[in-house]
N, C-alpha and C positions, 0 to 999 in steps of 0.2 A: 680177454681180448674181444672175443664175439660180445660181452656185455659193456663193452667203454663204444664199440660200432653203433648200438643200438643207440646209448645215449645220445651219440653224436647226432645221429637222423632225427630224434624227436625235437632235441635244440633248436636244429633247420628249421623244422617243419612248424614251431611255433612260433618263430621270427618272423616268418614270412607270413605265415598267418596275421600276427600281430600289424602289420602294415597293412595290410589287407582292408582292414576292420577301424585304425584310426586314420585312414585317409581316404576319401569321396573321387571318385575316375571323374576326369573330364566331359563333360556332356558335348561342350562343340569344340571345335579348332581355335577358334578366338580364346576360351578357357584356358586352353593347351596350351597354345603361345604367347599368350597375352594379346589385348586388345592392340597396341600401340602398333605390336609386330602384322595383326589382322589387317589393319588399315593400309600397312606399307607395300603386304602383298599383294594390297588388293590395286594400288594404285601402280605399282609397276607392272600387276599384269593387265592392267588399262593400256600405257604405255607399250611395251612390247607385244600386244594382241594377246596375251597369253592368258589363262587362267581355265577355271572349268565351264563357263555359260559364258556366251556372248554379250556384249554392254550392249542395254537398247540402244536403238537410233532414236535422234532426237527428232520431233517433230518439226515442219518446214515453216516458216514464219509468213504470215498472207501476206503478199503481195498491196504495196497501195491502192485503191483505186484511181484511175486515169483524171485527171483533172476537168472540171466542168468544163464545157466548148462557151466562152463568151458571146456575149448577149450582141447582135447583131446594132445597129446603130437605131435604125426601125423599131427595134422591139423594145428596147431603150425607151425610144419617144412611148412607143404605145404606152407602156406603163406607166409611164410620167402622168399622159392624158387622161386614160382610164380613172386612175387617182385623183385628179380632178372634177372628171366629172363626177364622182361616187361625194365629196362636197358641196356640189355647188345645189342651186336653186336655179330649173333650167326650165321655164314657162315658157319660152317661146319654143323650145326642144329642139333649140339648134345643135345639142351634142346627139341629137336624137340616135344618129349611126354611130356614134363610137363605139362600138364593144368588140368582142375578143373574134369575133368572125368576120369583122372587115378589116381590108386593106388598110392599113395605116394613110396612105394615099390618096386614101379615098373616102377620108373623114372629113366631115363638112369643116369648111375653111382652114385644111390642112395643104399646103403647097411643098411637093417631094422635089429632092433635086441630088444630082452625085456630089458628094463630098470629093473634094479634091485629092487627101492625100492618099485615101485607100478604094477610092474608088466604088463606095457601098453606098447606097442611096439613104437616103436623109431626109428630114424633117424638116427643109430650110425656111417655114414661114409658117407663121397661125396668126392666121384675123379671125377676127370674133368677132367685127367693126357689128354693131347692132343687135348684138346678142342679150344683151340686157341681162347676162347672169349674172347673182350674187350671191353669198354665203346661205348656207341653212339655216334654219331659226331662227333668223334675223340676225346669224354672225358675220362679221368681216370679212370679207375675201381679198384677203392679199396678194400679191404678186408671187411673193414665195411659195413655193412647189410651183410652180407653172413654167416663169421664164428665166428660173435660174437651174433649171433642172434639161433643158436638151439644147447643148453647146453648139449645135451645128443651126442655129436661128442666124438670118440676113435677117430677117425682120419680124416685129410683133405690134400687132395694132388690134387694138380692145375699147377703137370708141364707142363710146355709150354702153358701158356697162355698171358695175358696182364694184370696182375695185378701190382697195385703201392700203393706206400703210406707203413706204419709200419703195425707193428702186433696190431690185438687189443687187449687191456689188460685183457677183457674178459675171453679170453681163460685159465688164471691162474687160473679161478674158477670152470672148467669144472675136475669134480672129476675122469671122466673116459679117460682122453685123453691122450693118449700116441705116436699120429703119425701124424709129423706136416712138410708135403713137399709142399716147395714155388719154389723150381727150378725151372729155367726157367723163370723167369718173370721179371719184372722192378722193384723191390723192394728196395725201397736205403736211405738213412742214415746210423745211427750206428750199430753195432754187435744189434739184438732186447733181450737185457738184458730180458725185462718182460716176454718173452718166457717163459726163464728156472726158473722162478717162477714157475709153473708146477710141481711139485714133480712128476708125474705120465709122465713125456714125456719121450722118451726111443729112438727116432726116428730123426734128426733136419736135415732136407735139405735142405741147403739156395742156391745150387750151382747156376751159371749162372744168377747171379740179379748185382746190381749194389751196393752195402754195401761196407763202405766206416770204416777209424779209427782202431783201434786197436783191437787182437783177447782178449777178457775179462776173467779175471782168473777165473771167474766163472763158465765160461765153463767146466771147468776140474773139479767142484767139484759137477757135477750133475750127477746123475747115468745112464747115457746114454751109449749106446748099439753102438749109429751111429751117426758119425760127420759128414756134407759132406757141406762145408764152401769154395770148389773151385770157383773159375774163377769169383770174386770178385775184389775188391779192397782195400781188409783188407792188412795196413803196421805195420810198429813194430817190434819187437822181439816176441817170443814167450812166454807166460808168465815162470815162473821157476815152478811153480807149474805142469806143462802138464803132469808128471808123476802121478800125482794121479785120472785121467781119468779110469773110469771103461768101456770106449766104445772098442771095437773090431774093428771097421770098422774109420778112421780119413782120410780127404783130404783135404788138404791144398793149394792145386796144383794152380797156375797161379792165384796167388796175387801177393804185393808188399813189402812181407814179409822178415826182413832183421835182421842180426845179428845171432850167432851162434845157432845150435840146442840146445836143451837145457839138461842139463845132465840128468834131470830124468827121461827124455824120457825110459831112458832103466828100469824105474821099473813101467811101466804102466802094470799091472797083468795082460790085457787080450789085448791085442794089436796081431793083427789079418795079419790087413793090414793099412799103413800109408803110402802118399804119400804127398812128399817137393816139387816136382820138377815144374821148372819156378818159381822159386820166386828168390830171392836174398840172399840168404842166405848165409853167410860166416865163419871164422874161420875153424875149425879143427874139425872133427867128434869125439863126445866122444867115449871115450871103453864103457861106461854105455851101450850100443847099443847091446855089446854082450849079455845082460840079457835076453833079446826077445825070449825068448823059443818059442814062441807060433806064431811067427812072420813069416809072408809067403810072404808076400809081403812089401817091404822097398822100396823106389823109391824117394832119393833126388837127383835127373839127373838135369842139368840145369839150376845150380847155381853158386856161386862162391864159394864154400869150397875149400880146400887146408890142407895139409899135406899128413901124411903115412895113411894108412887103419887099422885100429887097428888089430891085433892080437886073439882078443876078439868075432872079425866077424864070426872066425874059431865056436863060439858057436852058431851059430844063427842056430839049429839041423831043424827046420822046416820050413826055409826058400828056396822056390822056385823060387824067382823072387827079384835080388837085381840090382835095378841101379844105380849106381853112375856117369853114364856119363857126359860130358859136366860140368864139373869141372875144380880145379887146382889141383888135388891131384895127389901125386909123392909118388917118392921113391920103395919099392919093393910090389909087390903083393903079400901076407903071404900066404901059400902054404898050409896049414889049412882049408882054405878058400873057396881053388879047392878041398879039402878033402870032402865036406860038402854031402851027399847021395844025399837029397834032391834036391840038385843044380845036381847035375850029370846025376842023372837019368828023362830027360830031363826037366831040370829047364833054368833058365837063368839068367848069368852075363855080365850086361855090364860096360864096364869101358871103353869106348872108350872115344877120344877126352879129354885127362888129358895129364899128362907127367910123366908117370910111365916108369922106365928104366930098371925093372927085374922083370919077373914071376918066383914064387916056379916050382918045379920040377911037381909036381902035374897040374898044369893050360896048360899045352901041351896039354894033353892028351882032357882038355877040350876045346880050340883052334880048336884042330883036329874035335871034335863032334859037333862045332859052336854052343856050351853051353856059352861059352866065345866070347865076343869079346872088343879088346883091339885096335883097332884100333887109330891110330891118337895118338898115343903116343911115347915113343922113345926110345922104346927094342931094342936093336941091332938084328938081324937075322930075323925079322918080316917082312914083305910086310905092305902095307897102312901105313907108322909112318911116326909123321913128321919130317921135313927136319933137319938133325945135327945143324946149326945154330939157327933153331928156340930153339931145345932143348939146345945147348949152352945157347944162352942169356938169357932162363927161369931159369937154375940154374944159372947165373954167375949171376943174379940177388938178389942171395940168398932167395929163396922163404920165403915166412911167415913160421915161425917158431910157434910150438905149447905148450903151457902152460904143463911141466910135461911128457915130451916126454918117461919118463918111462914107464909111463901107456899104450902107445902102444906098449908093451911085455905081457901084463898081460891078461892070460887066465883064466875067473874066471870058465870054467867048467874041466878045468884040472888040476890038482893043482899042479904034475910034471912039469907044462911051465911055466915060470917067476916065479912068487910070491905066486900062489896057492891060496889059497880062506882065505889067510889071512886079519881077521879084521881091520888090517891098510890101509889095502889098496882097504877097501870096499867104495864107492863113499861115499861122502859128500855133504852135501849142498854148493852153490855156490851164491855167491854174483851178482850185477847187470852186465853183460857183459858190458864190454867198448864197445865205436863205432866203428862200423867196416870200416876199413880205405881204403876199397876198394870201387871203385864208381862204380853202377852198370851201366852196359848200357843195352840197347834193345836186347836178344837175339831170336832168334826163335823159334818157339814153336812145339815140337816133337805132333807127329799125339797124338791129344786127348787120354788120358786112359777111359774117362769116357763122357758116350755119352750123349747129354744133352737132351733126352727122356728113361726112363725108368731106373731103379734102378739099381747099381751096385750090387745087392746080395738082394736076397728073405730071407723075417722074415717070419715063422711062429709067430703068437703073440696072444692067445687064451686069451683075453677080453672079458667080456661080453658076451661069444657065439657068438659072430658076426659073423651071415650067409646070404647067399644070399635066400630069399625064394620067388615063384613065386606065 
């Protein structure tokens, strides 16, 4: 009995041994339970806060920074300008002030004004008029960066400088801009159509550039104040619409403009001053011409027109200044004509260099006061006309004859002379003028009417308040 006890104990004791020895103890918890069950407790005691260590906190995520405070209107401009001048070629060192420690308003030919809808002062004008800057190197200086870059411009005027290249299209979106002078500079392609997208322009001075094609009927139907489209190389006729032009001030002067004037001309409503002369222009002056009540200055000298002087001229009551020189126009001088106040009490008529062969009774008197001069024509009893042969051969020629030669009798402001201010014989619209069959040649160009620095005539033009303040 006590020896079956004993065996029993050792049996235990090397069973349990025996397990001991082929099996390895767990070293962590995950071991012990399996990974799968490690993960579960771990995540429920996330969940319910529970477990033996606290889960870190997460870090807090930075904040964005506050958005940049936009660029004031001013400050705007300034860098447009600055930009600028760091370009150009400035010998006469009229940007001389612009840099970063003056006033924006106080930069030579910078004019400051308040923007209307936010009330923050503005950029509203840059003349440069005689500044004479051009590119560096002898590169181009465009327009672009300059006046298509500070929206709040009423006006830009850069006569006499060196700019090239087109207009930028920009400017049709600038709400307040009404004054736009390029004169003077290298500007060259077509008529800049996108201009007079502008509803608000009022102002357009292209003179002295290089603009090339035809003048655009568009022109005439913008509500513009002031044309000044000289000394160009715009050819063509004029359009037939040019009568419905609401400007005062038109020149046209020393292009390569051809075919007759155009009838409407005489119901342009506010026509001031208008100048043809140096171009090439032909046919017969319309009577529509008499309509010009308001007309002070006419000047087609330098052309090639031809016929009589209408009758009609006799209306022109506010006209001081009419040349018709350097023509072909003949026949009598209408005595009407030297009737006019305006012209008399010292205005002036030229008709020299034509081959007109009778003055009215009236045009003496103005001869004598050198209101008149008729030179180079071929009046009998005149001094300066030229020579009997030359005037022989001009009429044995039978000069160009004119479309309706009645209507040079018709006075429409007195209704006693011809026809009277009868309906029938109010102008009509006209169809495309034929070619003009005369071929021009090079003639020479009378001393300049218009100088190619500074404006022919001051606008007051009260925009924006636009003042100068120090």
């Amino acid at each position: 009995m006590e020896t079956k006890s004993i065996l029993m104990l050792y049996f235990l004791c090397s069973f349990f041994l025996h397990l001991a020895v082929t099996q390895e103890v767990a070293k962590s918890e995950s071991e012990a339970v399996g990974e799968g069950a490690a993960e579960k407790r771990e995540t429920l005691e996330i969940i319910i806060g529970g477990g033996g260590s606290p889960s870190p906190t997460p870090s807090p995520s930075p904040c964005p920074p506050p958005p940049p405070k936009p660029l004031s209107r001013l400050e705007k401009a300034r860098r447009v300008l600055l930009r600028f001048k760091s370009i150009i070629n400035d010998t006469s060192c009229y940007t001389q002030n612009w840099n970063a420690n003056t006033d924006v308003c106080k930069f030579n030919g910078i004019r400051c004004a308040t923007f209307p809808t936010d009330k923050q002062r503005a950029v509203a004008g840059l003349d440069l008029n005689g500044a004479k800057v051009s590119g560096q190197n002898g590169c181009a200086l465009p327009l672009d960066g300059l006046l298509n870059n500070i929206e709040e411009l009423t006006f830009f005027h850069v006569n006499s400088n060196n700019f090239s290249g087109g207009i930028p299209e920009n400017i049709t979106n600038y709400k307040y801009f009404f004054e736009l002078d390029l004169s003077n500079n290298k500007i060259g392609g077509k008529f800049p159509l996108k201009a007079l997208k502008n509803r608000t322009l009022v102002f357009l001075d292209l003179r002295f550039n290089k603009l090339t094609g035809e003048i655009p009927y568009q022109l005439f139907q913008q509500d513009l104040d002031v044309i000044f489209v000289n000394d160009n190389q715009f050819s063509g006729y004029l359009p037939e619409n040019f009568g419905s032009t609401t400007a005062r001030y038109l020149t046209f002067a020393r292009n390569q403009l051809t075919g007759p004037l155009p009838r409407s001309l005489g119901f342009a409503p506010n026509l001031t001053e208008v100048l043809f002369l140096g171009n090439r222009f032909s046919g017969c002056l319309p009577f529509e011409i008499g309509y010009l009540k308001k007309a002070v200055v006419f000047d087609a000298s330098r052309n090639f027109i031809t016929g009589p002087i209408p009758f009609s001229f006799g209306c022109l009551k506010s006209i001081q200044y009419l040349n018709l020189a350097h023509n072909k126009l003949y026949g009598v001088v209408p005595d009407n004509l030297c009737q006019i106040p305006s012209l008399r009490n010292n205005g002036n008529l030229s008709l020299s260099n034509n081959y007109f062969k009778e003055i009215g009774p009236s045009c003496w008197s103005l001869i004598k006061s050198k209101v008149l001069d008729v030179s180079q024509n071929c009046i009998p009893g005149l001094p300066n006309q030229r020579s009997p042969l030359e005037c022989h051969q001009f009429y044995y020629r039978n000069p160009e004859s004119c479309p309706k030669p009645e209507s040079f009798y018709y006075v429409p402001c007195k209704s006693h002379w011809g026809w009277g201010t009868s309906p029938a014989h109010e102008p009509q619209a006209t169809g495309s003028p034929s070619e003009p069959n005369v071929v021009a040649s090079h003639e020479d160009q009378r001393e300049e009417e218009l100088g190619r620095e500074g404006d022919a005539c001051v606008f007051e033009i009260d925009l924006l308040s636009v003042n100068d303040e120090s």
